[in-house]
C-alpha positions in Angstrom: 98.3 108.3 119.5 100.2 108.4 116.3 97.2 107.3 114.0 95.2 109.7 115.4 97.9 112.7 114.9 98.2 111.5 111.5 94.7 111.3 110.8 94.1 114.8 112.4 96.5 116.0 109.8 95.0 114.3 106.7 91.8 116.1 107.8 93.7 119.5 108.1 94.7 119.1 105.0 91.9 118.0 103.1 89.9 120.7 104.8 92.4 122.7 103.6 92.3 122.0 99.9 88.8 121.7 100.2 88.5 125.6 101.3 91.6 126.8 98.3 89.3 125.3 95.7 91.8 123.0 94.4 89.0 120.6 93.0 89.7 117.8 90.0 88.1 120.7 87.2 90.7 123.4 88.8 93.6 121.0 88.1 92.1 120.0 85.0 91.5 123.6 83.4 95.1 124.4 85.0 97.0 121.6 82.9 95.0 122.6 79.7 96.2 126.2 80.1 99.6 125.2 80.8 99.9 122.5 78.0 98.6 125.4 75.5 101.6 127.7 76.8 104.5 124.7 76.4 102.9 123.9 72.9 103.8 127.1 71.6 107.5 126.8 72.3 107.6 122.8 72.4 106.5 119.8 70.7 104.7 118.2 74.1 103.4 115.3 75.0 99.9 115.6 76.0 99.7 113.0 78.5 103.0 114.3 80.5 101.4 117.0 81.9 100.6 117.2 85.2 99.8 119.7 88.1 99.4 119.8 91.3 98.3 122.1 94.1 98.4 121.5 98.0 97.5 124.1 100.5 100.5 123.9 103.7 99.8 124.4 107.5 100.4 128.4 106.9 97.2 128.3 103.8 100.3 128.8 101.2 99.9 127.3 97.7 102.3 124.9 96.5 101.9 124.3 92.9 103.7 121.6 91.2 103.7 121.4 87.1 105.8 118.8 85.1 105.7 118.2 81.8 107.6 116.2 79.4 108.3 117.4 75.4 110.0 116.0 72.1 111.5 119.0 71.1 112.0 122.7 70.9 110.0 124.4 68.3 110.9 126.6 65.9 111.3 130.5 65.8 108.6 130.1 63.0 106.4 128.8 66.0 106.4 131.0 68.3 103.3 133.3 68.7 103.9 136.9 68.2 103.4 139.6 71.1 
């Protein structure tokens, strides 16, 4: 009976993420925009970057972004407004 709750849930939430639209190119164009941001204020390393996004029982987003960077850049970095 346990499996079959679990399983039940797995489906839920796949169905889930399915219907948000949180395919691989989502997440992919997601981490490119983010990585873009970071590199205008840090010196980031391209790999680190990663996102997620999971739908939860209510249909609420949760997204998750890490990212790991050398260093801070400098004021002459930064983009202008």
């Amino acid at each position: 009976m346990k499996n079959a709750k679990r399983g039940v849930e797995r489906i839920k939430k796949v169905l889930l993420q399915d219907r948000a639209g949180t395919r691989e190119n989502v997440i992919a164009v997601l981490k490119s925009d983010v990585f873009e941001v970071l590199d205008a204020y840090f010196e980031v390393n391209t790999q680190s970057v990663t996102a997620e996004v999971t739908v939860d029982d209510r249909g609420l987003y949760e997204i998750r972004i890490a990212a790991y960077a050398f260093r801070v850049r400098g004021t002459e970095q930064r983009p202008t407004a």
